[in-house]
VMD Tcl script that draws the C-alpha trace (Angstrom):
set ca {
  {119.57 79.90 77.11}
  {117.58 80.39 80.32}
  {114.60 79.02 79.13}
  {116.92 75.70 77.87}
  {118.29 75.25 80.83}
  {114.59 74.98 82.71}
  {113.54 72.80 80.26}
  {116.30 70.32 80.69}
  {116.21 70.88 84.66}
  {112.28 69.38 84.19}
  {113.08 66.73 81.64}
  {115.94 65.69 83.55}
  {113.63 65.20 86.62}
  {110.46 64.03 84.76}
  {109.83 61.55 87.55}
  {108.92 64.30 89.78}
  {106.31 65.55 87.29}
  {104.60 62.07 86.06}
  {104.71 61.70 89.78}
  {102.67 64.31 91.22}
  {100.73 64.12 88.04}
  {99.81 60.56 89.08}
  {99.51 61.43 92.69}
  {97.08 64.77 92.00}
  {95.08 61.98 89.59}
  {94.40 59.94 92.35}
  {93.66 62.56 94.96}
  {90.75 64.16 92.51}
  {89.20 60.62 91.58}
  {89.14 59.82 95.59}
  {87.42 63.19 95.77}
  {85.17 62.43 93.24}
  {84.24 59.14 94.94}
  {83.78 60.42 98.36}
  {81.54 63.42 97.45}
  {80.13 63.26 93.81}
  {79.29 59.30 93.51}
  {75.54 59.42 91.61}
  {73.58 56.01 92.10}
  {71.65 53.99 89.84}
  {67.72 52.63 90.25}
  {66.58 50.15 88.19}
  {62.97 49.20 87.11}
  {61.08 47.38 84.48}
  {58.77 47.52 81.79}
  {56.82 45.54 78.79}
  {53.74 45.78 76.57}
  {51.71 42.83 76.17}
  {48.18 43.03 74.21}
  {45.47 44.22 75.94}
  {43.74 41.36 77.79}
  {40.31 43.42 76.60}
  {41.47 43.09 72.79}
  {41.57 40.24 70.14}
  {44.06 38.03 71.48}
  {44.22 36.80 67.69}
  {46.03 39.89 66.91}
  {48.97 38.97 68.96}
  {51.18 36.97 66.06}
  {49.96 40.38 63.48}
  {50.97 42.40 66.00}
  {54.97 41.53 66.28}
  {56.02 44.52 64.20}
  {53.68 46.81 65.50}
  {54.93 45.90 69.81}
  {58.62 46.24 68.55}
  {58.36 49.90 67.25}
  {55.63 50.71 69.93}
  {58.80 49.46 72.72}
  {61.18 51.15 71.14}
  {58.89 54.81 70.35}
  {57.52 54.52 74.09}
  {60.95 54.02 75.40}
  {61.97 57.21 73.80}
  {59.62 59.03 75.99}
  {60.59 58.31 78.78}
  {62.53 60.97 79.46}
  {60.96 63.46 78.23}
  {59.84 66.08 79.74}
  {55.91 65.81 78.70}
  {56.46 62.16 81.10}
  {58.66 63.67 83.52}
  {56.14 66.60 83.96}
  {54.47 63.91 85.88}
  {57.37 62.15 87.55}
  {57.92 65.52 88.89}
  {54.66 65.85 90.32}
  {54.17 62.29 92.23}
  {56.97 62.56 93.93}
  {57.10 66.34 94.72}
  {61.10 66.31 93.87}
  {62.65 70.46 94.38}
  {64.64 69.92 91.19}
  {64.03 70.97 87.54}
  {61.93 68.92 84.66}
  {65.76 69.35 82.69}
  {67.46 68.50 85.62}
  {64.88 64.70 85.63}
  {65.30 64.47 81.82}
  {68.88 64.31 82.10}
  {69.47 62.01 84.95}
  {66.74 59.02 83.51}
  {67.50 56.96 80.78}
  {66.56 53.85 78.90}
  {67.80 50.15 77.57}
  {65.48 48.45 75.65}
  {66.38 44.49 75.36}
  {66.26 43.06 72.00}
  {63.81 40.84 70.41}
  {61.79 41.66 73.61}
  {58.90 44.05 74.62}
  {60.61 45.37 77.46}
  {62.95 47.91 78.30}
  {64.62 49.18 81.84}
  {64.60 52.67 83.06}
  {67.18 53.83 85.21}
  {67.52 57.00 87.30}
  {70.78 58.89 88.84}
  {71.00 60.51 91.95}
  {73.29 61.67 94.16}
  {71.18 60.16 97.03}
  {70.42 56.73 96.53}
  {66.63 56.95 97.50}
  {65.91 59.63 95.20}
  {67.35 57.28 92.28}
  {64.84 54.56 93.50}
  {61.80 56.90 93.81}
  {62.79 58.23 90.07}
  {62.61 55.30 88.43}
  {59.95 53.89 90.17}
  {57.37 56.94 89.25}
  {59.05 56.89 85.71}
  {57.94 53.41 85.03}
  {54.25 54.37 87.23}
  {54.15 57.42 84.72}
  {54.89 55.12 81.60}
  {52.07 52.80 82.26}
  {49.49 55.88 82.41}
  {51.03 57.22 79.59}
  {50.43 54.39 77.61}
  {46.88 53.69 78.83}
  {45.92 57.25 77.89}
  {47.73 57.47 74.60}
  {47.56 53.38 72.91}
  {45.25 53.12 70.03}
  {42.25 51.75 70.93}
  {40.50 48.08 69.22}
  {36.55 47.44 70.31}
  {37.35 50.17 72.60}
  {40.12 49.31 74.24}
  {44.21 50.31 74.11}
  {45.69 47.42 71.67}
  {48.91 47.42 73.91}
  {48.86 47.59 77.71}
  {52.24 48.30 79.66}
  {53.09 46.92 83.12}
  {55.33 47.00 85.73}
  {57.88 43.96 85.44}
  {60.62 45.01 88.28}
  {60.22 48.02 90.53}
  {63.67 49.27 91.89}
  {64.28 48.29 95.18}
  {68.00 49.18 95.55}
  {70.19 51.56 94.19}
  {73.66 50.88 93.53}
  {76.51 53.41 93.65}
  {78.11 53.68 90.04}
  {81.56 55.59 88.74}
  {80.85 59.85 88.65}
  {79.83 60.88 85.72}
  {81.79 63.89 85.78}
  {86.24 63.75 85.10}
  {86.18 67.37 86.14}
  {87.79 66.51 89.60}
  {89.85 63.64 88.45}
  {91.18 66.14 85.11}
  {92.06 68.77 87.94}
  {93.81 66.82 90.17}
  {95.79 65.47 87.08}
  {96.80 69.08 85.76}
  {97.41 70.55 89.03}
  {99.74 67.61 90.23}
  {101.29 67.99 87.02}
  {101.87 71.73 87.44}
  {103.47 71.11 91.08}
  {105.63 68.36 89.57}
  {107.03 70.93 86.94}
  {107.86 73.54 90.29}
  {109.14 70.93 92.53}
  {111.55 70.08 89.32}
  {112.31 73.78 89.17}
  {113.08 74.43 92.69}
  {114.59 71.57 94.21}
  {118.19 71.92 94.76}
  {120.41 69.36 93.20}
  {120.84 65.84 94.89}
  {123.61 63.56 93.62}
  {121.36 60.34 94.78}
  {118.33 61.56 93.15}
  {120.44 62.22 89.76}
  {121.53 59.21 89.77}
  {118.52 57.35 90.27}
  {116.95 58.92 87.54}
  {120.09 58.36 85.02}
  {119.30 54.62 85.86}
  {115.76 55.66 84.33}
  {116.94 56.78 81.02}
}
mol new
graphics top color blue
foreach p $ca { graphics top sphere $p radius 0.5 }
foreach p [lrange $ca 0 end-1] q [lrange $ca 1 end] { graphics top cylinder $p $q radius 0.2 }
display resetview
């Protein structure tokens, strides 16, 4: 019967819990903002045929760019590329840590994609995926097949990043915290407060 009556002392003063709930919610994403917002670099890239090739090839060549875009794209972050990201711009964080923070959007019908970096500092997300897309075009000189001795596909720099801009966190562990914790001092504060005739009947009007 005890436990009944606590559970009808919370449900009867819900408010209070959806309210701190909310109110904790709030307090974690603000935290989240203020000290774990990650930015986002931009930059650019796209094969073209080698200007030392047959230009000829290009229209044979259509299928061949597309899956070329899409398999160099998928190396990006890798470490075997980011082994070399890492070492241009002498970074004191893991080759795991650079393969998780760099990604890639290839645009259809094109051959081109974007690589973008995270950081928690907005410079480092520039620098990132600036030497990402530097890295690319080696990796793609040293690795193209080659036609009268030269790499069919060349890869250039389209956009280097230039800005970073600040982007949601990727993490809800703050936000998820506030959220239980609020909810948790709601479901005391129901508990504990002594009864109030004006608060009652506010939240009669409420059912």
């Amino acid at each position: 019967m005890a436990i009944r009556k606590y559970v009808d002392r919370v449900v009867k003063r819900r408010w209070v819990v959806i309210t701190a709930g909310v109110v904790g919610f709030l307090l974690g994403l603000a935290y989240a903002f203020a000290f774990e917002t990650p930015y986002r670099a931009e930059s650019s890239v796209y094969l073209s045929v080698n200007g030392g090739g047959d230009p000829t090839l290009a229209p044979q060549l259509t299928t061949y760019m597309e899956n070329q875009t899409l398999t160099y794209a998928e190396v990006a972050d890798k470490p075997l590329l980011q082994e070399q990201v890492k070492k241009v711009i002498d970074l004191d964080v893991s080759i795991s840590h650079l393969t998780a923070v760099v990604s890639t959007n290839v645009a259809e019908e094109t051959y081109a994609f974007d690589i973008s970096a995270l950081a928690e500092d907005p410079e480092m997300a520039i620098d990132i995926a600036n030497a990402t897309a530097v890295a690319m075009v080696d990796h793609v000189a040293a690795n193209e097949p080659e036609s009268n001795g030269e790499p069919i596909l060349r890869m250039t720099v389209s956009a280097s990043a230039s800005e970073a801009n600040s982007v949601l966190p990727g993490s809800p562990r703050h936000p998820t915290v506030g959220l239980i914790t609020g909810l948790a001092i709601g479901v005391v504060l129901a508990l504990v407060l002594p009864p109030s005739r004006p608060f009652d009947r506010v939240m009669r009007r409420h059912e």
